[in-house]
N, C-alpha and C positions, 0 to 999 in steps of 0.2 A: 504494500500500500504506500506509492508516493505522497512525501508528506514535505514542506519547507517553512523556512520562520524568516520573516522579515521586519525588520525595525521602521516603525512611523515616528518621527520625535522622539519623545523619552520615553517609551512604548513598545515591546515586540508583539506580533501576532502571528500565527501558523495558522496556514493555510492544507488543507488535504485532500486529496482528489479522492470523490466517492462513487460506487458505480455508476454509470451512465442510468440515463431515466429511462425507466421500461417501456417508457409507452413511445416519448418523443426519440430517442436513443442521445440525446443530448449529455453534454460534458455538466457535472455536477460536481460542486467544491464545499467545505464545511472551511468556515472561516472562524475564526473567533481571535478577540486579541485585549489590551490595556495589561497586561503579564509587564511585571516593574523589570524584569531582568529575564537577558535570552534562554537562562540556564531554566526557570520556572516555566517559562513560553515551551520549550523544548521537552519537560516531563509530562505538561498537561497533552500535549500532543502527544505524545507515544502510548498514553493511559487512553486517549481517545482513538488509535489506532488499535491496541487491541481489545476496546469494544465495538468496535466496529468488526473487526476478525472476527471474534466470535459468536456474532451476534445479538450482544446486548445495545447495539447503538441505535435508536430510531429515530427517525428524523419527526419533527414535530410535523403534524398534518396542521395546514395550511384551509384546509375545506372547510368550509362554515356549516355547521349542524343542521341547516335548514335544506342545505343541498345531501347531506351526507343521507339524514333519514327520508328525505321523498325516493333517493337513490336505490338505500337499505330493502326499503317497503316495496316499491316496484319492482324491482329486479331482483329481489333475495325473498325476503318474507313473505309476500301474498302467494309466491308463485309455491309454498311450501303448507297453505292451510285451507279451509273449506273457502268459498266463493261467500256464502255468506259472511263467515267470520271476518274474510278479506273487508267486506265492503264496510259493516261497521267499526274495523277499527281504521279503516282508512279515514272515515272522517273525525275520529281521536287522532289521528297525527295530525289533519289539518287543522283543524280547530285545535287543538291543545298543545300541540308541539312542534308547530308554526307560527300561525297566526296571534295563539296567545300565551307567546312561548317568549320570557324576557332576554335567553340567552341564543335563541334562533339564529343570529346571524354573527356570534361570536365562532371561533376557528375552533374543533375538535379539540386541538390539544392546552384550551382554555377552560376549557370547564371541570369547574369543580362540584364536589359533592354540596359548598354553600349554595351555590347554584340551582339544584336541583332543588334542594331542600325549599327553597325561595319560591320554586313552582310550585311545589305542594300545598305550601301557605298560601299563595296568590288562590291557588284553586277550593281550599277549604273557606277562604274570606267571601270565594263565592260561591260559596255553598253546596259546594258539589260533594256527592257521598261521598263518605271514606271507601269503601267498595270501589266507587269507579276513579278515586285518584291512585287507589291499589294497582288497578288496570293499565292506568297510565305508568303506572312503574316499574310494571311486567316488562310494556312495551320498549320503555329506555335501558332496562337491563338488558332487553336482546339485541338491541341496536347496539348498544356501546360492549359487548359480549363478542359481537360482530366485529367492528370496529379494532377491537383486538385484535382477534383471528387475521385482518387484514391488513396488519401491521401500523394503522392509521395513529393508534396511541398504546400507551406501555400497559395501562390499568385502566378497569369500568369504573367512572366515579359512582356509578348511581348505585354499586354494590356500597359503599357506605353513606350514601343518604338515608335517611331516616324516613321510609313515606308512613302514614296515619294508620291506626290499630283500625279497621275494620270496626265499625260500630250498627249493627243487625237494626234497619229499620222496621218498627212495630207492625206486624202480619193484620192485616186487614181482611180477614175471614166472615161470611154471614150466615145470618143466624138460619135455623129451618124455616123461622117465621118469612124471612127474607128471599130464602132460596122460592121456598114456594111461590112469594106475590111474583117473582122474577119472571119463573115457569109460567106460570099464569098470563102474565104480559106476556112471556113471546110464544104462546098457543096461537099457531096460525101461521107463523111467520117459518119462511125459508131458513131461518137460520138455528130454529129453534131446536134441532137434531143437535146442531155443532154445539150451543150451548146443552144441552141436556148430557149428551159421552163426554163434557168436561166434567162437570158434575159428580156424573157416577161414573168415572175411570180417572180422574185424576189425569189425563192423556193433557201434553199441550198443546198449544193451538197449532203448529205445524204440522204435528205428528196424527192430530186428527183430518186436516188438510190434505195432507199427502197418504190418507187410509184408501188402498184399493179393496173391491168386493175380494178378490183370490186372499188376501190379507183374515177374512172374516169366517168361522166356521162354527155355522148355527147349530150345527148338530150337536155340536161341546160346549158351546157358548164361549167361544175365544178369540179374543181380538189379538192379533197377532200383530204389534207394532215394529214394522221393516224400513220406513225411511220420513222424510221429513219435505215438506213443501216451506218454501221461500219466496220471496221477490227480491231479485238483484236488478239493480237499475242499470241497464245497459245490456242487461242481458235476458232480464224475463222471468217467468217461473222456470225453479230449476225445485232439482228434486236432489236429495243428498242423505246421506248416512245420520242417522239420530246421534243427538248429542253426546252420548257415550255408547260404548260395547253392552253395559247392563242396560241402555236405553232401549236395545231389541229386544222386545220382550213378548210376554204372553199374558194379557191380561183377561180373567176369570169375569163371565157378565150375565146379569140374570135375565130371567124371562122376559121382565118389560123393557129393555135395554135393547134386547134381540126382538121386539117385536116393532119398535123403535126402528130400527134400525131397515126390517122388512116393509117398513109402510116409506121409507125412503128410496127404497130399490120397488117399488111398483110407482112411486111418481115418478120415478126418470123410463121407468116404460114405458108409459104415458105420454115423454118428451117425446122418447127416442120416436116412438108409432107416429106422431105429430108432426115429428121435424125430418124423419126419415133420412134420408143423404146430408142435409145442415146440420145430424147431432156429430157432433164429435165425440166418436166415443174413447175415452182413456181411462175405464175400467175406476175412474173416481166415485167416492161413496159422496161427495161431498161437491158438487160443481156447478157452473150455472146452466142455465135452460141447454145451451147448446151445447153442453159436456166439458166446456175448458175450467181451467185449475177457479176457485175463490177467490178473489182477493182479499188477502189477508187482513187490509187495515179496512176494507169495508166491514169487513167481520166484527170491529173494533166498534165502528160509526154505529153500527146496528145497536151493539152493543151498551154504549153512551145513551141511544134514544130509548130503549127498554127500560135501562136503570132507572132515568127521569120519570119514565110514565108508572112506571110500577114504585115510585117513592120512595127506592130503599140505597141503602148504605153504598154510593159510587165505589168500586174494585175495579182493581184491572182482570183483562182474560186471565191471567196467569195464578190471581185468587184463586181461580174457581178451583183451582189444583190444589192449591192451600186450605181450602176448605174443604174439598175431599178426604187428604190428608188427617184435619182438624179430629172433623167428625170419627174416623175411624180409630183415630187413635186415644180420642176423647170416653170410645167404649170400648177399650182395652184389646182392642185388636193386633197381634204382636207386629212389635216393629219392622222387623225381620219381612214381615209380607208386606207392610207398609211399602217398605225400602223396594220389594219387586217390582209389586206393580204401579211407584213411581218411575222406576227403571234409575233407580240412585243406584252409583256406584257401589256402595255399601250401605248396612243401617248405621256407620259411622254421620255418613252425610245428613241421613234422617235424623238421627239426634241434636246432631249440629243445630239442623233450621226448625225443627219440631219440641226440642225438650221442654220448651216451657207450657207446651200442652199436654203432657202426658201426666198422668193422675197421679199426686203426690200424696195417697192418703197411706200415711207410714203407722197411725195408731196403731195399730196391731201389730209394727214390728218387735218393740219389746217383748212382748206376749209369748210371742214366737220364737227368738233365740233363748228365752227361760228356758221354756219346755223344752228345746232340742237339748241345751246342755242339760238338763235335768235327766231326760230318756239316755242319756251315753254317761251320765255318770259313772263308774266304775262301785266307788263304794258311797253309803251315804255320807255323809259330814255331820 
C-alpha cells in the first residue's frame, strides 16, 4: 500500500493511495494531516495502512439517509416480504423516515443513537402508539443492519437507541347486548354473512375475504383457513399466504354458521343463472354480484353505517375477533383452542393480548393446596 508524508508550514500530512472506486474505477487517496512533527505524521500512517490491510478501515459513507433507505427498501427489503406488508411499511419510510425524519438528509456515517432516540420523542409528542414507533425501529435496525453488511458504516446506531416499552391499548370488545342490536341492523344486508363468521370464528377480515367454497366442508362443519385477500394499490387484489404458519388452520362451526353460510352459496346461484357469461366466477364465498374479490374498506364503510344505526359501542373489524376471543375465554374455554382457532402462533401470544380477560377467581385456591398436602402427608403432625 503506497503511502507518502508531506510538510505544509509547521505541519506534516500523509497522504495514501486506496483502492480504486468500484463503481467509477477512479484513483482514491485518504489524506489527513496538522501531525506537529514528521516522525508522529509517519506512525499515524502506517497504523492506518495496516487497517486498511486488514480490513478494519472504512471509509465514512458520504450518502444521506434519505437516499440510502428509499434505496434499502426498493431494491433490498420489499423485494424480500409479502406485497402487502411491502406497501404499508412503504408508507412508514415515507412518512416517518423521510419526510418527518429530522436527520433525513444528514450523511450515514453521522448518525447517532441521540438521533434516533430524538425520532422516537418527536413521534410519541405526536402521539403515535408505542407499538407503531416499535415498528418504526424494526425498520431502522434493518436498514442500518444492512448498511453494515455493505460496508457503508462500522456499527447500527439504532441497536442502542432506546425506542418506547410497548404500552397495550384498552381492547374495545361488545357486549351480547351489543353484538345482537348489531346482527339485527345488518339483517338484510350483503355484508351481513362477513360480519356474522367474524363473530363466530374469530377469522379476520382478509382471511374471510379470501375464503373459497373448496376451503369449506359442511359435512364436518370446517372452515379451512388457506390464504388471505388484500388491496395493493398499483396492483389490485392479490391473494397471499395468512399471517403466520399457525394462521392455516381448521376452524370447528356449528349448525347455524353452516347454514349461514349455504343461504350465501344459493344467492350467488341466483347471480350466476342471472348474469350467466358476466359472472365471474372465482370460486369466492364472499364477492360482488358479478363474482370479483370485496372491497375490503367498503366492508369497513358498511360497517361504520351499521354501528351508527344500531347505537352501539363504535369497534373496529378486527374487535369483532377480540370479542370472539373475549366471550370464549370469558366461559373458561381452554386457551390452548383459543390460541387454534385464532390461528396465534402459540397460546403464548393469546395470553399476551387476552390475560386480563381470563377468570381470576383464585378463592378456592387455598382450599385446595391444604387438602393436597394434607392427602400426601406421610405421617400426621
Amino acid at each position: 500500500m503506497d503511502g507518502h508524508i508531506y510538510q505544509r508550514r509547521k505541519t506534516f500530512t500523509y497522504v495514501v493511495d486506496l483502492p480504486k472506486d468500484p463503481v467509477t474505477g477512479k484513483r482514491r487517496q485518504k489524506t489527513k494531516g496538522r501531525f506537529k512533527t514528521e516522525k508522529e505524521a509517519r506512525r499515524a500512517m502506517r497504523k492506518f495502512i495496516v487497517q486498511l490491510e486488514e480490513g478494519e478501515y472504512l471509509e465514512p459513507s458520504k450518502e444521506l439517509f434519505s437516499e440510502f433507505i428509499l434505496n434499502w427498501f426498493n431494491e433490498h427489503y420489499s423485494k424480500r416480504i409479502k406485497a402487502t406488508t411491502a406497501e404499508s411499511r412503504r408508507y412508514t419510510v415515507k412518512k416517518h423516515l423521510i419526510e418527518g425524519n429530522p436527520f433525513a438528509n444528514n450523511t450515514l456515517d453521522t448518525i447517532t443513537a441521540h438521533d434516533i432516540d430524538s425520532l422516537y420523542n418527536t413521534k410519541l409528542d405526536a402521539e403515535y402508539s408505542t407499538s407503531y414507533i416499535r415498528k418504526i425501529h424494526q425498520l431502522l435496525t434493518k436498514a442500518f443492519d444492512q448498511a453494515v453488511k455493505w460496508n457503508k458504516i462500522k456499527e447500527n446506531p439504532a441497536k442502542k437507541a432506546d425506542p418506547p416499552c410497548i404500552k397495550r391499548e384498552e381492547m374495545r370488545i361488545w357486549s351480547f347486548e351489543h353484538i345482537h342490536r348489531f346482527l339485527d341492523e345488518s339483517t338484510g344486508e350483503r355484508t351481513f354473512p362477513i360480519f356474522y363468521l367474524a363473530l363466530y370464528t374469530g377469522m379476520r377480515r382478509g382471511e374471510i375475504l379470501g375464503l373459497m367454497w373448496k376451503d369449506i366442508d359442511f359435512d364436518k362443519k370446517v372452515i379451512h383457513v388457506k390464504r388471505t385477500l388484500s388491496f395493493v394499490p398499483k396492483k389490485g387484489y392479490i391473494f397471499t399466504s395468512p399471517k403466520t404458519a399457525r394462521s392455516k388452520r381448521q376452524i370447528p362451526v356449528s349448525n347455524e354458521v353452516i347454514q349461514v353460510l349455504q343461504q350465501v352459496q344459493q344467492t350467488q346461484r341466483e347471480w350466476k343463472k342471472r348474469l350467466q357469461d358476466a359472472y365471474e366466477d372465482n370460486d369466492l364465498v364472499f364477492c360482488t354480484e358479478l363474482g370479483k374479490p370485496q372491497d375490503p374498506q367498503n366492508i369497513l364503510r358498511v360497517m361504520r353505517r351499521l354501528i351508527e344505526g344500531a347505537g352501539v359501542t363504535r369497534i373496529r373489524f378486527h374487535d369483532l375477533r377480540h370479542t370472539h376471543a373475549s366471550i370464549l375465554l370469558n366461559n373458561n374455554v381452554d386457551i390452548v383452542k383459543v390460541s387454534a382457532r385464532l390461528g396465534h402462533a402459540n397460546p403464548r401470544v393469546t395470553l399476551e393480548i387476552y390475560a386480563h380477560l381470563l377468570p381470576n377467581n383464585q378463592s378456592e385456591v387455598p382450599e385446595v393446596f391444604e387438602d393436597l398436602m394434607k392427602r400426601n402427608l406421610k405421617e400426621p403432625r
